[in-house]
C-alpha positions, 0 to 999 in steps of 0.5 A: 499486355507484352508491353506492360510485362516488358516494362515490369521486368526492365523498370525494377532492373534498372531502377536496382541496378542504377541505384547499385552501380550510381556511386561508382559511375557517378564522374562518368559519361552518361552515354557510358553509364547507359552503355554499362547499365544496358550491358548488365540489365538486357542479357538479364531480362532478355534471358533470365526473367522475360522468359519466366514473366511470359511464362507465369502469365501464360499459366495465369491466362490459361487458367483465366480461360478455363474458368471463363469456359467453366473448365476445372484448371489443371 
């Protein structure tokens, strides 16, 4: 599961953000335009948005186990 919500927080950042930075680094290197891609995608995900997708599916989970033990979810 930790890797398909990995790969829900990076998939859509990259494929936003390369479709918003691609005109401007359209000439540039590509091991540069991965370097600039990264630099703005990973402290996004990694501080902002993994946190909160981890979070939300540790809500779901608890209330998928309280309904499985027939406990009312809080």
């Amino acid at each position: 599961m930790t890797a398909l919500i990995v790969w829900l927080t990076i998939f859509p950042l990259v494929a936003i953000f390369s479709t918003l930075l691609g005109p401007v680094m359209i000439d540039w290197h590509p091991v540069l335009r991965a370097l600039v891609l990264t630099l703005v995608v990973v402290p996004i995900a990694a501080y902002w948005l993994m946190p909160q997708m981890f979070r939300w599916y540790g809500a779901w989970a608890r209330r998928r186990a309280m309904r499985r033990a027939g406990k009312p979810a809080q």
